[in-house]
Structures are given as C-alpha cells and as structure tokens.
py3Dmol code that shows the C-alpha trace and the ligand (Angstrom):
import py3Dmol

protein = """\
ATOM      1  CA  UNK A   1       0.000   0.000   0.000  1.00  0.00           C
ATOM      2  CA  UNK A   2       1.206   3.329  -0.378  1.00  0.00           C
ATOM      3  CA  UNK A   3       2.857   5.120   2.847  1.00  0.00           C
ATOM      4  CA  UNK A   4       0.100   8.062   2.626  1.00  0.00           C
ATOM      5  CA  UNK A   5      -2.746   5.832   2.044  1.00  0.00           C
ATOM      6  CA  UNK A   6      -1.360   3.488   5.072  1.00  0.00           C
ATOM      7  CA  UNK A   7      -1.125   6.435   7.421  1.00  0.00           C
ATOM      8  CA  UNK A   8      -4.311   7.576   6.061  1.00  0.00           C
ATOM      9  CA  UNK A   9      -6.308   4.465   6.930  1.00  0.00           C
ATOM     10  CA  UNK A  10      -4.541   4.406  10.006  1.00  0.00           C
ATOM     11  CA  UNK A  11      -5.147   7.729  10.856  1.00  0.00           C
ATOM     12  CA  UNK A  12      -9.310   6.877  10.502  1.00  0.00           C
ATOM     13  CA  UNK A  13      -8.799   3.851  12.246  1.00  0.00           C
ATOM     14  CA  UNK A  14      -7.736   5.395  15.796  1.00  0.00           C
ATOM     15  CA  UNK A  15     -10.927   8.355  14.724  1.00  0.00           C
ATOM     16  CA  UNK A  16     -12.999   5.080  14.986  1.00  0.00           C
ATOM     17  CA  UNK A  17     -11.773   3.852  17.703  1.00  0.00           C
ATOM     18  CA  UNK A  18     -12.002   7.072  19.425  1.00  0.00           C
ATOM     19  CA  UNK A  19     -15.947   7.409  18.696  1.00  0.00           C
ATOM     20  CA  UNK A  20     -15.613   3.896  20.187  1.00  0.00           C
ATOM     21  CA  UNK A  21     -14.134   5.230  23.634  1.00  0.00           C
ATOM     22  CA  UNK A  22     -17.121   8.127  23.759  1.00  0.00           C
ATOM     23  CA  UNK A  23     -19.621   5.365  23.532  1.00  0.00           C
ATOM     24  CA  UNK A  24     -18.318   2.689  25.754  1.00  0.00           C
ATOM     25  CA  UNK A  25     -21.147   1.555  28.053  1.00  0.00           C
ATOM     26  CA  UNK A  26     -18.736   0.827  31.133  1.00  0.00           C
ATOM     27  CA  UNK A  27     -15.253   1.223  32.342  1.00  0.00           C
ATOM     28  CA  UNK A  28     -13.870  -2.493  30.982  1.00  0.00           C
ATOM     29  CA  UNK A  29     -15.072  -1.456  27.821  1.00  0.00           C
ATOM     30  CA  UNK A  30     -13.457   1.810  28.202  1.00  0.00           C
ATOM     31  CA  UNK A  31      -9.816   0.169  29.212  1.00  0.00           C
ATOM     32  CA  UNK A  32      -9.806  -1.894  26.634  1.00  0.00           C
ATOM     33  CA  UNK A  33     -10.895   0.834  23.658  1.00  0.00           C
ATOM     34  CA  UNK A  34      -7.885   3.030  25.219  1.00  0.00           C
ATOM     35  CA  UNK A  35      -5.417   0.164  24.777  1.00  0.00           C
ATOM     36  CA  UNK A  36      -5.907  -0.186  21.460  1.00  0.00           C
ATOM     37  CA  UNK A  37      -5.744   3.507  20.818  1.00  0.00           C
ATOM     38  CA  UNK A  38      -2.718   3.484  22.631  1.00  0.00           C
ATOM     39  CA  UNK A  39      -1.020   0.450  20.989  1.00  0.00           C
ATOM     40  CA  UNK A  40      -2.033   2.017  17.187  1.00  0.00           C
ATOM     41  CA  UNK A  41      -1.036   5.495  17.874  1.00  0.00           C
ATOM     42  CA  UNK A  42       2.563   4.097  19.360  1.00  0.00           C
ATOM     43  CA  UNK A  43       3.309   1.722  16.529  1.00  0.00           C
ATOM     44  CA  UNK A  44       1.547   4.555  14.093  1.00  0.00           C
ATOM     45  CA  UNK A  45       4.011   6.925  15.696  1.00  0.00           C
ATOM     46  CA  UNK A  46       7.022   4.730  15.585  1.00  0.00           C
ATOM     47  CA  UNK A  47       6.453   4.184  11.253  1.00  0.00           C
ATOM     48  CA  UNK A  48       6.476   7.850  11.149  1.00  0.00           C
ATOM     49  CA  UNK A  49       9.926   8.596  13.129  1.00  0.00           C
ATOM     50  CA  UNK A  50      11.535   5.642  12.120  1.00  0.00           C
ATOM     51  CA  UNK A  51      10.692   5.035   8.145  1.00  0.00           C
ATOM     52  CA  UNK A  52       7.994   7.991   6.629  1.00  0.00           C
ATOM     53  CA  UNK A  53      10.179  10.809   8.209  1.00  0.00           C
ATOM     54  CA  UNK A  54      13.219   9.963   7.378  1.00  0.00           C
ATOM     55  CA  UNK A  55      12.008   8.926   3.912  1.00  0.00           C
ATOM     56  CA  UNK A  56      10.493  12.520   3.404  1.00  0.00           C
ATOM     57  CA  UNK A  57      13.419  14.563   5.281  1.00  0.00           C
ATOM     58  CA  UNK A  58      13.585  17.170   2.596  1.00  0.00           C
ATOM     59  CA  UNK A  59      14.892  21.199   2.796  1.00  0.00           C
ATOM     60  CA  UNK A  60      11.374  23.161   3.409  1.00  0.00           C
ATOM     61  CA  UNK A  61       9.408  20.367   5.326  1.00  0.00           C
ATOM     62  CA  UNK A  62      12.518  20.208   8.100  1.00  0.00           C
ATOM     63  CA  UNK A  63      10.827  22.517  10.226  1.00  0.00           C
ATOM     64  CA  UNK A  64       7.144  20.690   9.950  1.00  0.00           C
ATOM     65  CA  UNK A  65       9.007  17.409  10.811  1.00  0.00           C
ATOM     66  CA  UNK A  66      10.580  18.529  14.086  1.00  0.00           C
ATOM     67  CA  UNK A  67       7.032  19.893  14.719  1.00  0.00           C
ATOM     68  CA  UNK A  68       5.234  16.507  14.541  1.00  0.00           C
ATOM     69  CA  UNK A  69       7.958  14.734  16.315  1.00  0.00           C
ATOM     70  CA  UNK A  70       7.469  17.475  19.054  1.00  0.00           C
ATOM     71  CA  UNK A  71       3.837  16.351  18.939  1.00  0.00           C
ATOM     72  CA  UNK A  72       4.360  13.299  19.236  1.00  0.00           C
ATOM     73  CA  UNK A  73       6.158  13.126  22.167  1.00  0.00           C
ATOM     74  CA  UNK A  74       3.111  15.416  23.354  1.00  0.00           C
ATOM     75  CA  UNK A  75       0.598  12.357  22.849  1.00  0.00           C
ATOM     76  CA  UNK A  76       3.101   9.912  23.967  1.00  0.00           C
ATOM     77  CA  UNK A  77       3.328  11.708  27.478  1.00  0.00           C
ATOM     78  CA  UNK A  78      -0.834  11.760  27.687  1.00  0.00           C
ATOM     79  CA  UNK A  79      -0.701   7.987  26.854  1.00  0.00           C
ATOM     80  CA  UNK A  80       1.955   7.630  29.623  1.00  0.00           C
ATOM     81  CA  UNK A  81      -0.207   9.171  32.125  1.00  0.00           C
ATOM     82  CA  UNK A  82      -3.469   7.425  31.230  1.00  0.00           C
ATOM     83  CA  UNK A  83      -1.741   3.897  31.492  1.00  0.00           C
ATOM     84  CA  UNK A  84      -1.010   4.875  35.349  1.00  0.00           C
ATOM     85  CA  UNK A  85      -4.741   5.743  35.960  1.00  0.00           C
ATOM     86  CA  UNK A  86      -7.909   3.444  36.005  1.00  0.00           C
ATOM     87  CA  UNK A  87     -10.748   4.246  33.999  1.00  0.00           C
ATOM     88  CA  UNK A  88     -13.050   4.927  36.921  1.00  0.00           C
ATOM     89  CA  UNK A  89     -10.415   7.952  37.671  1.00  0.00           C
ATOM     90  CA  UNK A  90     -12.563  11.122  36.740  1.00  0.00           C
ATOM     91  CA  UNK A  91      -9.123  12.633  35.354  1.00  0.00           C
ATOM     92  CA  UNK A  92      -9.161   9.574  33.163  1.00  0.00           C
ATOM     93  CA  UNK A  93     -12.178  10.779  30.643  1.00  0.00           C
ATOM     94  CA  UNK A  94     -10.076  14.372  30.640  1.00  0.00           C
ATOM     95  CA  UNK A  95      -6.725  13.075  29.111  1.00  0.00           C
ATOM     96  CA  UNK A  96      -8.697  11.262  26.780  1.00  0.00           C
ATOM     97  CA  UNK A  97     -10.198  14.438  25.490  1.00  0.00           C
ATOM     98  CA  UNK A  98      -6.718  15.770  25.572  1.00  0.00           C
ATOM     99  CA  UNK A  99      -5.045  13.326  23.658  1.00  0.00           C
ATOM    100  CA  UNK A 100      -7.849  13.094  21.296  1.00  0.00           C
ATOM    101  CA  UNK A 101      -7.730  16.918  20.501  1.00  0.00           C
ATOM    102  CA  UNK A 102      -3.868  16.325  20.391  1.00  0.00           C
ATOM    103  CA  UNK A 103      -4.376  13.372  17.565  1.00  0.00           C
ATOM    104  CA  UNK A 104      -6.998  15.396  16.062  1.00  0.00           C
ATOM    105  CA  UNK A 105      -4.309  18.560  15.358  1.00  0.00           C
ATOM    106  CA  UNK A 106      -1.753  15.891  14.192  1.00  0.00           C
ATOM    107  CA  UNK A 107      -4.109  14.244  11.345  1.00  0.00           C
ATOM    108  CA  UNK A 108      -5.268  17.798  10.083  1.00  0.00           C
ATOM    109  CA  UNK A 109      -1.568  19.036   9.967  1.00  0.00           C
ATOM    110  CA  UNK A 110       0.152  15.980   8.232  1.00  0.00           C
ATOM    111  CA  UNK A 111      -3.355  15.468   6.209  1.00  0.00           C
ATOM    112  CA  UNK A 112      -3.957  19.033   5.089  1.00  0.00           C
ATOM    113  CA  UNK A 113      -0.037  20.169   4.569  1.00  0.00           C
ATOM    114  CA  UNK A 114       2.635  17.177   5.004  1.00  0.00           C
ATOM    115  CA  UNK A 115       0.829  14.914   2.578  1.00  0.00           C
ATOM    116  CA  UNK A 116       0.123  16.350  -0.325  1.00  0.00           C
ATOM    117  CA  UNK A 117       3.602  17.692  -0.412  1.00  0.00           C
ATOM    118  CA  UNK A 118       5.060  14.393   0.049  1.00  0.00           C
ATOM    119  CA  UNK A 119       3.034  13.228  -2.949  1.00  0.00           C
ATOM    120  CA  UNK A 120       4.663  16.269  -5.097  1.00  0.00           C
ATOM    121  CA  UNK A 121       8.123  15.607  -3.998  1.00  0.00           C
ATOM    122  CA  UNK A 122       8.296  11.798  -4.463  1.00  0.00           C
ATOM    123  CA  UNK A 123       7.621   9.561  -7.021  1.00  0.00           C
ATOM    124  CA  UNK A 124       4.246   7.154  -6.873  1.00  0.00           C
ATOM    125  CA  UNK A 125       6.856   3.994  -6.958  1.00  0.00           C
ATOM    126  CA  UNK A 126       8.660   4.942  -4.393  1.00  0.00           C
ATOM    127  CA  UNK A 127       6.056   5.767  -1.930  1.00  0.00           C
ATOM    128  CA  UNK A 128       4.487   2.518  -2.707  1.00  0.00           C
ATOM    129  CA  UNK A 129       8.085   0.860  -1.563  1.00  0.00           C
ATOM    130  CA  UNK A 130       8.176   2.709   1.255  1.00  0.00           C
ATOM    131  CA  UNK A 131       3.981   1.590   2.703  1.00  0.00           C
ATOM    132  CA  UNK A 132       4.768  -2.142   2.202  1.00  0.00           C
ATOM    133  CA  UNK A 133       8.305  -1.521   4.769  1.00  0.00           C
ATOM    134  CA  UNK A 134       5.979   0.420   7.127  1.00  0.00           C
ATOM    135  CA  UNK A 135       3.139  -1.744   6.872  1.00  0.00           C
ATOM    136  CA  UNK A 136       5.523  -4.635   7.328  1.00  0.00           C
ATOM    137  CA  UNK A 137       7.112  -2.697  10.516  1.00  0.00           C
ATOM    138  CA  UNK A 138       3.741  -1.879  11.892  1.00  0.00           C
ATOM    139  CA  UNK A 139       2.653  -5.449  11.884  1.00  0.00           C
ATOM    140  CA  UNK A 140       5.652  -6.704  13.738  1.00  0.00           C
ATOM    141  CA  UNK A 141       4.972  -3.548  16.399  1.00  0.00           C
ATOM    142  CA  UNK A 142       1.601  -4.678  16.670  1.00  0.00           C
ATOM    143  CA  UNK A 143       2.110  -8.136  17.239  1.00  0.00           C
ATOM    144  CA  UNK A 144       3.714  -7.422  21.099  1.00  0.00           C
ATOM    145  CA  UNK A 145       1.366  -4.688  22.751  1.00  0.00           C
ATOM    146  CA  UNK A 146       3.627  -1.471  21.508  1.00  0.00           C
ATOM    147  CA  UNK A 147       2.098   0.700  23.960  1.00  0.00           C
ATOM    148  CA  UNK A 148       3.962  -0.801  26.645  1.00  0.00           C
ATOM    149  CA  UNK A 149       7.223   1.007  25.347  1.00  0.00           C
ATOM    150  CA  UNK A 150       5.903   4.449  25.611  1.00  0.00           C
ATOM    151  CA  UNK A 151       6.054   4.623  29.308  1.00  0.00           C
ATOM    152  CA  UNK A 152       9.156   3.410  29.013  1.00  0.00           C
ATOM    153  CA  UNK A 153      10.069   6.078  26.494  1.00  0.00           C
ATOM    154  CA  UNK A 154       8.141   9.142  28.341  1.00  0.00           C
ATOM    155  CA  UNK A 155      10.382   7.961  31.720  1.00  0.00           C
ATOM    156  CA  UNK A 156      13.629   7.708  29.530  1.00  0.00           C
ATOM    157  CA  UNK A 157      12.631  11.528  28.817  1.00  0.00           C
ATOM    158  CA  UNK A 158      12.044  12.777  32.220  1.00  0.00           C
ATOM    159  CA  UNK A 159      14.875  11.277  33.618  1.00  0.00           C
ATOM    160  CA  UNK A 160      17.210  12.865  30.863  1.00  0.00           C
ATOM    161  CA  UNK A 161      15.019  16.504  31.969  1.00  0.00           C
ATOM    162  CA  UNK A 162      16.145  15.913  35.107  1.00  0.00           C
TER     163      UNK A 162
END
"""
ligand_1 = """\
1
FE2
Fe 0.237 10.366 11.433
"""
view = py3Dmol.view(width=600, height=400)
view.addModel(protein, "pdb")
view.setStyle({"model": 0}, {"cartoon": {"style": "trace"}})
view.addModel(ligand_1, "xyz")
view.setStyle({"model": 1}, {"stick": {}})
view.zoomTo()
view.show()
C-alpha cells in the first residue's frame, strides 16, 4: 500500500476507535478501547519517526518534521499518564479528550499540509516501496502490545530533563 494511504487508513482507524471510547457503556469497555488507541497510535508513531520521516526529510518540510515529532512526544506523554490511571479515575475521561484533541491537530496538519507535499516531492513507486516496509514494521509492532514502550520512552525523557 502506499505510505500516505497506510497512514491515512490508520489515521481513521484510531478516529474510529475514538468514537468507540465516547460510547463505551462501562469502564472495561473503556480500558480496553484506550489500549488499542494506545497500541495504534505508538506503533503509528514509531512508522512515522523511524521510516515515513526519514524517507520525506527534505529542505522546506525540516521545520514541519521537528514539529510533529514534538507532537508526538506530546501524545506519547498523555498515553503515559493514562496507562497509570484506572478508567473509573474522573481525570481519566479528561486526558482522553486531551489526547484526542492532540491526535486530532496531528491528522489535520500531516493530512492538510505534510501529505500532499510528500506526494509532489516523491515519485508514486517509491512511496508505494516505502507503505509495504511500514506496513511490514507496523505489523511486527503490533504483534507485542507497543504501547507498553511508551512509558518506558516518556520515563527515559524525564529522567534525561532531570
Ligand atoms: Fe500520522
């Protein structure tokens, strides 16, 4: 698939899941809709940094790049913080908003102004290479519940803060 229809689909995927959370009947049903939000957007994240960035690293969209990155580590710190709380936690429904607005700002921005840059600046063939590597990466990620490495990643942070 190609990389921009990949993120695409994965980008409607966690807006799914997300209406999914908002309707969840009671709080299992809420853990368990915020796991796999949390487990997408981490292995969505990771494509990004480690293959689609890199791949796309070129002179005007440095500055946009550094942005999302920035962003993500944004959303990574939210996800970080909801894995410590229970759903029952009245802060828990809170974060959620705030990481949805948070995803929400990160699809319009790469949707509206990275992609359709991306798709002047590189040729159909090569974007098409580049979606079967990430969709190959993302499968391995998602085969060992990614979103246990963000708190490891948000703690690696802080202590280097500190
Ligand atoms: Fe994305």
């Amino acid at each position: 698939m190609d990389a921009i229809k990949l993120l695409e689909w994965q980008h409607d995927e966690v807006d799914t899941l997300f209406t999914q959370y908002a309707e969840a009947e009671d709080d299992e049903e809420k853990l368990e809709v915020f796991n796999a939000i949390a487990d997408s957007l981490s292995a969505h994240a990771t494509i990004e940094e480690k293959l689609f960035y890199p791949a796309v690293y070129v002179g005007e969209l440095r500055e946009q790049l550094s942005d999302a990155i920035e962003e993500h580590m944004r959303a990574k710190r939210v996800i970080s913080d909801l894995i410590d709380l229970e759903p029952s936690d009245p802060k828990f429904d809170k974060k959620m908003k705030v990481l949805q607005e948070e995803v929400e700002q990160h699809v319009s921005e790469e949707e509206e102004e990275l992609f359709p840059i991306v798709k002047q600046a590189l040729p159909k063939l090569e974007l098409e290479a580049l979606g079967e590597l990430m969709e190959e990466l993302y499968e391995d990620l998602m085969a060992s519940n990614p979103r246990e490495e963000i708190g490891e990643e948000a703690e690696d942070e802080a202590a280097s803060v500190r």
